[in-house]
C-alpha positions as MATLAB code, in Angstrom:
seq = 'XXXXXXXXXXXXXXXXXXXXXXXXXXXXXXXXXXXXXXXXXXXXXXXXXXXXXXXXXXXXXXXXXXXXXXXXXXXXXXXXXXXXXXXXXXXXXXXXXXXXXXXXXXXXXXXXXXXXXXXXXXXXXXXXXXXXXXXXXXXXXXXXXXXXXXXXXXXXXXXXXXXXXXXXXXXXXXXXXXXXXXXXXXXXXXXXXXXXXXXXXXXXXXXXXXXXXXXXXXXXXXXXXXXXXXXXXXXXXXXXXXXXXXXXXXXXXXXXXXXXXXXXXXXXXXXXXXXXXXXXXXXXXXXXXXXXXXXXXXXXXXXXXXXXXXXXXXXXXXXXXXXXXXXXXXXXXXXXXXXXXXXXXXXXXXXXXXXXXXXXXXXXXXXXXXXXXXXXXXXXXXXXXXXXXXXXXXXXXXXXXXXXXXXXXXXXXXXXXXXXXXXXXXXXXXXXXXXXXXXXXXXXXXXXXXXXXXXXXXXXXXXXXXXXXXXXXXXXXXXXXXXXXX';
ca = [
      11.193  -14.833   16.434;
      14.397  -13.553   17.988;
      13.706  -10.128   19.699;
      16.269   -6.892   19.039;
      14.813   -5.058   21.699;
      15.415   -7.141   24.923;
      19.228   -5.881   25.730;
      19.376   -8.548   28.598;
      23.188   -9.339   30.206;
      25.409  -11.919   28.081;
      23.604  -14.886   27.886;
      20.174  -13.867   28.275;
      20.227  -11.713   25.076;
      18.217  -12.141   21.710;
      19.527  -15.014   19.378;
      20.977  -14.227   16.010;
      20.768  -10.546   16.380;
      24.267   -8.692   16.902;
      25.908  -11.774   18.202;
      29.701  -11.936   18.487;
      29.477   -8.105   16.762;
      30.815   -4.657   18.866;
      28.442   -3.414   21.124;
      26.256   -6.386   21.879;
      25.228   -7.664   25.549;
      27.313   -6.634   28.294;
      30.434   -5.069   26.282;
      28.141   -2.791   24.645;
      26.251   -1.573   27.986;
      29.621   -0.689   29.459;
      30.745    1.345   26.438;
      27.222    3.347   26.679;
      28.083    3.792   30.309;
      31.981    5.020   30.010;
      30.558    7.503   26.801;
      27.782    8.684   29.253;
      30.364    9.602   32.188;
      33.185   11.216   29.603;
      29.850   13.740   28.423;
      29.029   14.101   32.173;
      25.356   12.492   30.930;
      23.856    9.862   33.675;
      22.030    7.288   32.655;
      18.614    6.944   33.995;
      18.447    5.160   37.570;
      15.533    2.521   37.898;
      13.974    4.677   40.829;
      13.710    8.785   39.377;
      12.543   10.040   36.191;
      15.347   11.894   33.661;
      15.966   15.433   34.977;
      14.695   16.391   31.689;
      11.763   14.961   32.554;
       8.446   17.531   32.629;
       5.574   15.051   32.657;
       3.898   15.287   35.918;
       2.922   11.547   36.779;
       5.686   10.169   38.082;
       5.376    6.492   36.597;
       4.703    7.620   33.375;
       8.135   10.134   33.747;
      10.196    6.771   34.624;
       8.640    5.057   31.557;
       9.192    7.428   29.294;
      12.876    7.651   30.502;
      13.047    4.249   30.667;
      11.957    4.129   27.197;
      14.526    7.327   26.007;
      17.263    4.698   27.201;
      16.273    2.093   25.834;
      16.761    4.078   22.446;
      20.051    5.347   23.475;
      21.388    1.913   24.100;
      19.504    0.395   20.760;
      21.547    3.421   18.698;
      24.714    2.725   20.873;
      24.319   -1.022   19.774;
      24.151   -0.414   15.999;
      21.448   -0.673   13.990;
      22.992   -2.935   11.714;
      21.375   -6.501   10.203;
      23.623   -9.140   10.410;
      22.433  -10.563    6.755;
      18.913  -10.398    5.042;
      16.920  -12.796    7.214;
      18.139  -10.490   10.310;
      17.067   -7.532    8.219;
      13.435   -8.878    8.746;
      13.608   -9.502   12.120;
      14.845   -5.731   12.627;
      11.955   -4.769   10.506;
       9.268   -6.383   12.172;
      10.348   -5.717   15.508;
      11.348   -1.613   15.130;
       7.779   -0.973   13.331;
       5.878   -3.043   16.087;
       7.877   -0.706   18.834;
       6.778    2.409   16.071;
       3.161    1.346   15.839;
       3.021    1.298   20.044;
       4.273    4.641   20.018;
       1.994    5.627   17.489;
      -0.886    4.513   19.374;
       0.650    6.277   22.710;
       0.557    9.423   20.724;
      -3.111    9.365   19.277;
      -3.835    8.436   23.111;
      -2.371   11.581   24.011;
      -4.683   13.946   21.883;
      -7.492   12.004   22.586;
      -6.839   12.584   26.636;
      -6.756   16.084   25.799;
      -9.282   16.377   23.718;
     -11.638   14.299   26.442;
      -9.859   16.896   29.714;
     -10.397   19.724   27.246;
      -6.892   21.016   27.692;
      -6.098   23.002   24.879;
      -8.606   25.886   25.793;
      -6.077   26.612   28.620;
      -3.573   28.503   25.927;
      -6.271   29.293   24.169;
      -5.901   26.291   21.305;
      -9.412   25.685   19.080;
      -8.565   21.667   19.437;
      -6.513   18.651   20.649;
      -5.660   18.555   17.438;
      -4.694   22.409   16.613;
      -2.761   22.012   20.165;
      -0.346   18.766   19.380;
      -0.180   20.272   15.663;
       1.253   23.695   17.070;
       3.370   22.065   20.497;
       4.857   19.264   17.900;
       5.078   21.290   15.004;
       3.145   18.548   12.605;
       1.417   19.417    9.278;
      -1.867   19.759    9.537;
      -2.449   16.294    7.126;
      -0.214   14.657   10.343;
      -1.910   16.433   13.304;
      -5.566   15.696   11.627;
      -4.483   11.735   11.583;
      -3.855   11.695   15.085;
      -7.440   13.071   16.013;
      -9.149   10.999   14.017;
      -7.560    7.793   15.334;
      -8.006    9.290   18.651;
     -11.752    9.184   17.923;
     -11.411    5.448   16.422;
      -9.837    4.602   19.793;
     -12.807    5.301   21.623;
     -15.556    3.786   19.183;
     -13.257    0.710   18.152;
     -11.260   -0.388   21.426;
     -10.775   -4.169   19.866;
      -8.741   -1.986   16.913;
      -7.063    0.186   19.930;
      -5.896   -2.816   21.797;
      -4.205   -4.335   18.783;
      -2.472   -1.329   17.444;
      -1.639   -0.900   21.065;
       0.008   -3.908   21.029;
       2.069   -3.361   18.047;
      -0.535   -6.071   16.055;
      -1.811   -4.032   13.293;
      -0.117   -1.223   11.501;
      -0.710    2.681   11.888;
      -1.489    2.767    8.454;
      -4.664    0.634    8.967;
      -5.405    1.818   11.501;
      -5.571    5.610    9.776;
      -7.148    4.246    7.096;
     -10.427    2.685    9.671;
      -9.993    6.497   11.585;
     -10.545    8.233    7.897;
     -13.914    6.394    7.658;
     -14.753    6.136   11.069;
     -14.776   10.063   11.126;
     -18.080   10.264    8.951;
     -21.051    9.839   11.139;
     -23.655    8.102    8.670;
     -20.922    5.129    8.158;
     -19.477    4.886   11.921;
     -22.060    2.768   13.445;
     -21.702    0.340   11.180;
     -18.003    0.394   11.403;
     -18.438   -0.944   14.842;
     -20.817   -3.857   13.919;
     -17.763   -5.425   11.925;
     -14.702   -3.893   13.730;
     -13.588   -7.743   13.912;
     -13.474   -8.421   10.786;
     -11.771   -5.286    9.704;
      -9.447   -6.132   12.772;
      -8.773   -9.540   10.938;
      -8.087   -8.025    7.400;
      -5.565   -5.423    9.307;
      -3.444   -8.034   10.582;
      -3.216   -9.828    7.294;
      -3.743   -7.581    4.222;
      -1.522   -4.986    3.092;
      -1.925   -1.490    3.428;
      -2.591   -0.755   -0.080;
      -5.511   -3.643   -0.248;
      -6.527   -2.874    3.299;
      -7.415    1.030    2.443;
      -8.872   -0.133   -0.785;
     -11.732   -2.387    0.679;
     -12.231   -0.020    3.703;
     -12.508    3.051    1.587;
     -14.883    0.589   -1.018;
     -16.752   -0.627    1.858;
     -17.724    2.965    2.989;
     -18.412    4.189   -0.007;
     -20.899    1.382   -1.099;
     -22.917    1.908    2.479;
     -23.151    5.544    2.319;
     -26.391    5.724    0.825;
     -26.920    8.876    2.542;
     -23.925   10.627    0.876;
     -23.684   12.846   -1.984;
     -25.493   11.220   -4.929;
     -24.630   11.081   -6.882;
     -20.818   12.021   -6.212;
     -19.764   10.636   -9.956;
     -21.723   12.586  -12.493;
     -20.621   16.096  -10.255;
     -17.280   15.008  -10.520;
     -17.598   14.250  -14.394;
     -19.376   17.826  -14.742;
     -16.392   19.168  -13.237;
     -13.875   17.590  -15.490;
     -11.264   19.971  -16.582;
      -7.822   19.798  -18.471;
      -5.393   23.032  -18.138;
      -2.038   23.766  -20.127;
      -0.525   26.729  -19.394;
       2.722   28.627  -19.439;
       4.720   30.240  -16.906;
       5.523   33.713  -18.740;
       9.025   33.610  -16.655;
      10.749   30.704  -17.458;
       8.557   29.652  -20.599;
       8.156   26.573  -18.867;
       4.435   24.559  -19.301;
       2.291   23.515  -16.306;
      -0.561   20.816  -16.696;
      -3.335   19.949  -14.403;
      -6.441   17.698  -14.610;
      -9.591   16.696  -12.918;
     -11.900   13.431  -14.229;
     -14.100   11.178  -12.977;
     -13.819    7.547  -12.279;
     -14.353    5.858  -15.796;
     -12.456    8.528  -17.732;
      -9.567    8.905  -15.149;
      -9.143    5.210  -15.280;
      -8.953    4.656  -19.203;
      -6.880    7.460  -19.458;
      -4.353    6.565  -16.580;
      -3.754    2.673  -18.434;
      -3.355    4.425  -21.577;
      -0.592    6.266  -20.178;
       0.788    3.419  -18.059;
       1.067    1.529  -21.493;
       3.399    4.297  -23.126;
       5.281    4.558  -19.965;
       6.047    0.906  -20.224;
       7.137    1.391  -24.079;
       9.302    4.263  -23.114;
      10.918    2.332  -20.563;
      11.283   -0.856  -22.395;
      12.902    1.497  -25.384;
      15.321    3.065  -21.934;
      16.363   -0.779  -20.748;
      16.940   -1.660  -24.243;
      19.302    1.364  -24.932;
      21.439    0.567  -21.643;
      22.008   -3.011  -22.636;
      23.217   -2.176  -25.778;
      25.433    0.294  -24.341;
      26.289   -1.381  -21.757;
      26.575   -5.019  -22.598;
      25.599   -8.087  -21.883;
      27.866   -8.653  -19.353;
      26.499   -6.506  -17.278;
      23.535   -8.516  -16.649;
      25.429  -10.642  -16.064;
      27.222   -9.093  -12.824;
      23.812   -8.427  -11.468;
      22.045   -6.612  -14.136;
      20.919   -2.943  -14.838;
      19.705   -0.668  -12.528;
      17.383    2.684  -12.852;
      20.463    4.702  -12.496;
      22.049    2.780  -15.963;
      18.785    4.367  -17.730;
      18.933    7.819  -19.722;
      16.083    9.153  -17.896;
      14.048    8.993  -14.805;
      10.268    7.672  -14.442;
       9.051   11.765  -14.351;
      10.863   12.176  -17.910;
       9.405    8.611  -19.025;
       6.279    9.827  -17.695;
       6.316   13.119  -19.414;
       8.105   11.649  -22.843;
       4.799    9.656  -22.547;
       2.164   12.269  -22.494;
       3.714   13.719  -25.339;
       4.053   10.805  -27.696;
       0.234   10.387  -26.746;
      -0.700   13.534  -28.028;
       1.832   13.095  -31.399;
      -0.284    9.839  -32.167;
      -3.487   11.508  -31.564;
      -2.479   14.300  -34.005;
      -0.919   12.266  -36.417;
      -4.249    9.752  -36.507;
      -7.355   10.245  -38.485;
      -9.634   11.624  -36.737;
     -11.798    8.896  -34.116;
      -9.818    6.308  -34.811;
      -8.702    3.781  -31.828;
      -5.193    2.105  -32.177;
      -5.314   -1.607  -32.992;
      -6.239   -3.891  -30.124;
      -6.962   -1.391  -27.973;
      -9.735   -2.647  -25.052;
     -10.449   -0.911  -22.066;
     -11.233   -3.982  -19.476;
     -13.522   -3.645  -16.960;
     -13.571   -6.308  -13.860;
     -16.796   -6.800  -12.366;
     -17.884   -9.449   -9.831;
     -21.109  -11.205  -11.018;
     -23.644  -10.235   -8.158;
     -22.498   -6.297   -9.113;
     -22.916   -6.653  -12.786;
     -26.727   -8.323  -12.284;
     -27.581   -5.978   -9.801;
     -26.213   -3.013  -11.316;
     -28.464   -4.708  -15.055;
     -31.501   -4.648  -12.570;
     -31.085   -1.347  -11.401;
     -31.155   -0.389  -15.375;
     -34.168   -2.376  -15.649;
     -35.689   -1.244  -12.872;
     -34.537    2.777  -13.316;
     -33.287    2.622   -9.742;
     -30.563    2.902   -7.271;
     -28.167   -0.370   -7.132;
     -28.310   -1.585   -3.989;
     -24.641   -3.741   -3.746;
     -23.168   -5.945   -1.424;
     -20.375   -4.644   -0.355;
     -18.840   -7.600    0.326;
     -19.411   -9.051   -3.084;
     -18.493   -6.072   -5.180;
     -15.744   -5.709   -7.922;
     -15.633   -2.862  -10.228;
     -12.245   -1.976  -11.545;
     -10.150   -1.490  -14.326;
      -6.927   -4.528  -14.279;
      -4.757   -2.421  -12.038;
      -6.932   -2.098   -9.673;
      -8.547    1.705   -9.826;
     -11.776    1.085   -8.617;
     -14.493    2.687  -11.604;
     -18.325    4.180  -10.837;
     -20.192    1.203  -11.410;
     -23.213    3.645  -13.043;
     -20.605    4.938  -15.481;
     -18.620    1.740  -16.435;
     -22.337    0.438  -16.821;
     -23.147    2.801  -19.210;
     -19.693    2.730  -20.870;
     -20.103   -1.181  -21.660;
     -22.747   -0.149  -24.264;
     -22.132    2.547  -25.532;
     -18.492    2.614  -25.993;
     -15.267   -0.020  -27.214;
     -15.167   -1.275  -23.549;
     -15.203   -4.828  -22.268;
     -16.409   -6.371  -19.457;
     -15.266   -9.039  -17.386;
     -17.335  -10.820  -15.243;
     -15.964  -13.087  -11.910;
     -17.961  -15.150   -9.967;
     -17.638  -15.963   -5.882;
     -14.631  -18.027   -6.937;
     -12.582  -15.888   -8.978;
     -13.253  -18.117  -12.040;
     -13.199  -16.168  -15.493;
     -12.662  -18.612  -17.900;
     -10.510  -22.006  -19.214;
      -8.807  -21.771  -23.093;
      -7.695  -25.018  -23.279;
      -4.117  -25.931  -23.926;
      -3.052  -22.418  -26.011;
       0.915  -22.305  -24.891;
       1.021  -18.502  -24.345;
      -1.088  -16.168  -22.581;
      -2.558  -13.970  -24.399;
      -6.035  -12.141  -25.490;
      -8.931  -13.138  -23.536;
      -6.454  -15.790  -21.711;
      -4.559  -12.781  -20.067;
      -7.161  -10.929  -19.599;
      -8.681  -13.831  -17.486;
      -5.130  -14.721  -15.779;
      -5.321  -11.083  -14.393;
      -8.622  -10.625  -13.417;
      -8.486  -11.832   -9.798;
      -5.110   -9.515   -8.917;
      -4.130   -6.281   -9.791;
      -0.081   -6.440   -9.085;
       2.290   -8.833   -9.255;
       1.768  -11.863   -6.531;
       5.266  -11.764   -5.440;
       5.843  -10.898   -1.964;
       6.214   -6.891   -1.338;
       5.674   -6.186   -4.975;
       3.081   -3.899   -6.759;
       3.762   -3.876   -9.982;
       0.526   -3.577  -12.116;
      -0.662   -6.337  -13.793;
      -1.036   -4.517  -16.594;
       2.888   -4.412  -17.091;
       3.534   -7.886  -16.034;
       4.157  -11.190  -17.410;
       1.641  -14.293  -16.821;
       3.364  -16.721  -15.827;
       2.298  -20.939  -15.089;
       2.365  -21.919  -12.018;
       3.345  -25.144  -12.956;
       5.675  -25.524  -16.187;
       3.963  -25.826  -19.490;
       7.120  -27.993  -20.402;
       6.062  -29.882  -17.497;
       2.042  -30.760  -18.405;
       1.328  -27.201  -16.854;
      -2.214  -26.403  -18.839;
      -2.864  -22.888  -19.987;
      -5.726  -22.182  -17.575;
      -6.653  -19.019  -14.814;
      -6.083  -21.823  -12.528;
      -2.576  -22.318  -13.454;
      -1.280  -18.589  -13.596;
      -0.542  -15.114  -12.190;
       0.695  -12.519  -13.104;
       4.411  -11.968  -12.222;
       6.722   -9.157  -13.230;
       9.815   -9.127  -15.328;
      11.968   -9.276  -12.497;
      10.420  -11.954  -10.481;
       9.207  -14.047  -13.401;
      13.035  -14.479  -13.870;
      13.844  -14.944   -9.913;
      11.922  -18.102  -10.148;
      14.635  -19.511  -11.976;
      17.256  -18.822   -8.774;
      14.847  -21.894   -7.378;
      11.959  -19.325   -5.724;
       8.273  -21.031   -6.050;
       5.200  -19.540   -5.918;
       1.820  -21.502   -4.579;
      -1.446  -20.208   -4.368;
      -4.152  -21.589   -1.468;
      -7.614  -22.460   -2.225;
      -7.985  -19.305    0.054;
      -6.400  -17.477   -2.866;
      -3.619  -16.248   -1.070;
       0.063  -16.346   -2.218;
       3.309  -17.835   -0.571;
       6.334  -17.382   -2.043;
       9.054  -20.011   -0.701;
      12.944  -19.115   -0.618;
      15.149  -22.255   -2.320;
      15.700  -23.366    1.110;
      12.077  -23.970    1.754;
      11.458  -21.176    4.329;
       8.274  -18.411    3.579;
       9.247  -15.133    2.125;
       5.931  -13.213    3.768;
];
């Protein structure tokens, strides 16, 4: 991978980033230079710190001044991809340099913390100390501690984010749980395989099976934490006696939260289907052609879809008999098999379920994880359906039926919870299922054969994109000339 951040003399420099462009290699350190003299600003020398320097060691006060100038010369240079595959390398390279500096700074409080150097001004904490010096938010300055913490317990973790290998958000998100004590030992007995999931998951999936993980061996926790938060459900409409406007806030628990968040996602999807379908006719079909409609070509933003939404909800329910369900409406539940059978012999058994977390799945199709106790319960008692995956991912096969749809889509989306293009996280819920290979082309109608792929990428497969999925269950996504999109 070409580096952006070497700035070596002509010839030596990075390949394919700035060449031939202003500012690059030699031309470009000269121009720094000449700016620096006409401001009467001198560049660092190799040998003495900046004079604005204040840090006491003296090798750390040339690195950090080495490292101030190598940010003036990177701003002096442009930060400015010379097409879209440069764009990535600009990308990977600034937020490996950002995740070093991270790690520098939740060194920082934890050297504090450990020389006890806030009491000198008279500071409770590393933390209240770098929160009041650096002026953070409280939510910023309480990250930094707690990663400062992970550093010591997890140095494997440390020396990766250290080395730009792993992102601060995972890293955060292994701090958050390493910061309860009945859950942090046992952090440490697999801090290489969370190390391995950091480097390759996404942040959104990484913080979902740390944060599952936790919760699932916390038997010592609050039990149980899902029937207090269902007895402290509460819905609140009020008005501001000022402005007349109306303010509403809500509280539920896992199960109720969940159904009520895809019924809303569904009318959100209606109301912006009924927004895309308004702009083409007003705008025509040419303009999809030219590179189709954007947000800003709607009539109203996702908060006015979203709110438009809630109150169409509450029209139907008032114009509805009363306890009646709207056609085809099933609340899916995804469950892997060993959770199901345990959580069945726990009912038996009028006992705690004792999961694996390593095996356990239960979650509505989007991917909000649901109290298995409570969806349990729901599965009986109420119009709920369960789904049940085994070790493989394997739902079911409906033979040759040419669209998916019913229990077929339900299956197809069972193993992922967005869209499986690269970067994308649209809910499955609001995407199309898609075959893998054609239909036209002997493509069967199988879980095997599809994922779920929204609108706009289902169509970007026909600019020659293709999808593949390894018997690892990963996805690549290859560009028309054959090279990965990752």
């Amino acid at each position: 991978m070409a580096s952006i951040t070497g700035f070596e003399s002509a010839g030596s420099g990075p390949e394919g980033v700035g060449r031939g462009r202003p500012g690059c290699g030699d031309a470009g350190l000269a121009a720094l230079r000449q700016r620096l003299a006409r401001e009467a600003v001198a560049p660092p020398s190799s040998s003495e710190p900046r004079a604005d320097s204040g840090v006491a060691d003296a090798a750390a006060a040339r690195a950090l001044a080495d490292a101030e100038a190598a940010i003036d010369e990177l701003f002096a240079a442009g930060v400015d991809p010379a097409d879209a595959r440069d764009a990535v390398v600009w990308i990977e390279e600034l937020e490996r340099l950002g995740r070093r500096l991270d790690a520098a700074r939740a060194a920082l409080v934890g050297s504090i913390q450990r020389q006890v150097l806030h009491t000198a001004d008279g500071h409770g904490s590393a933390k209240i100390m770098v929160r009041h010096v650096a002026r953070l938010t409280e939510a910023e300055a309480l990250a930094r501690a707690k990663t400062a913490r992970l550093a010591a317990d997890v140095p494997e973790v440390t020396a990766a984010w250290q080395a730009g290998e792993v992102s601060t958000c995972a890293v955060r998100a292994l701090g958050r749980v390493d910061a309860n004590p009945r859950v942090a030992a046992a952090l440490r007995q697999r801090d290489d395989e969370f190390l391995a999931d950091a480097q390759t998951m996404g942040a959104k999936a990484f913080g979902h099976k740390v944060h599952r993980w936790a919760r699932l061996i916390d038997e010592d926790g609050p039990q149980p934490p899902n029937e207090r938060n269902h007895e402290k459900r509460d819905v609140r409409l009020g008005q501001n006696p000022f402005d007349l406007s109306w303010d509403l806030t809500g509280f539920f628990a896992s199960a109720q939260g969940a159904e009520l968040r895809e019924i809303l996602d569904r009318y959100v999807d209606a109301e912006f289907k009924a927004d895309w379908e308004a702009a083409v006719a007003r705008l025509g079909d040419d303009v999809l052609a030219r590179g189709g409609i954007s947000k800003e070509d709607l009539d109203r933003t996702d908060a006015q879809r979203r709110a438009d939404a809630l109150v169409k909800i509450f029209r139907d329910a008032a114009g509805s008999p009363a306890g009646t369900i709207a056609p085809g409406w099933v609340h899916n539940i995804h469950w892997s098999a060993q959770a199901y059978e345990e959580m069945l012999a726990a009912m038996d058994a009028d006992r705690q379920p004792r999961f694996d977390p390593d095996m356990f799945m239960c979650r509505t199709g989007d991917g909000h994880d649901v109290d298995p106790t409570e969806a349990a319960a729901n599965s009986l008692l109420h119009k709920v359906r369960r789904v049940i995956v085994d070790a493989a991912g394997v739902v079911i096969d409906l033979g040759r039926a040419r669209r998916f749809t019913g229990s077929a889509r339900t299956a197809a989306t069972a193993t992922y919870t967005h869209c499986v293009w690269a970067g994308c996280h649209a809910p499955a819920s609001r995407c199309e299922i898609d075959h893998l290979h054609e239909h036209g082309r002997g493509g069967e109608t199988t879980q095997a054969n599809s994922a779920p792929l929204c609108g706009k990428h289902n169509r970007w497969k026909q600019k020659g994109f293709t999808i593949q999925r390894t018997p690892a269950g990963t996805w690549h996504t290859t560009r028309p000339d054959g090279s990965q999109l990752e």
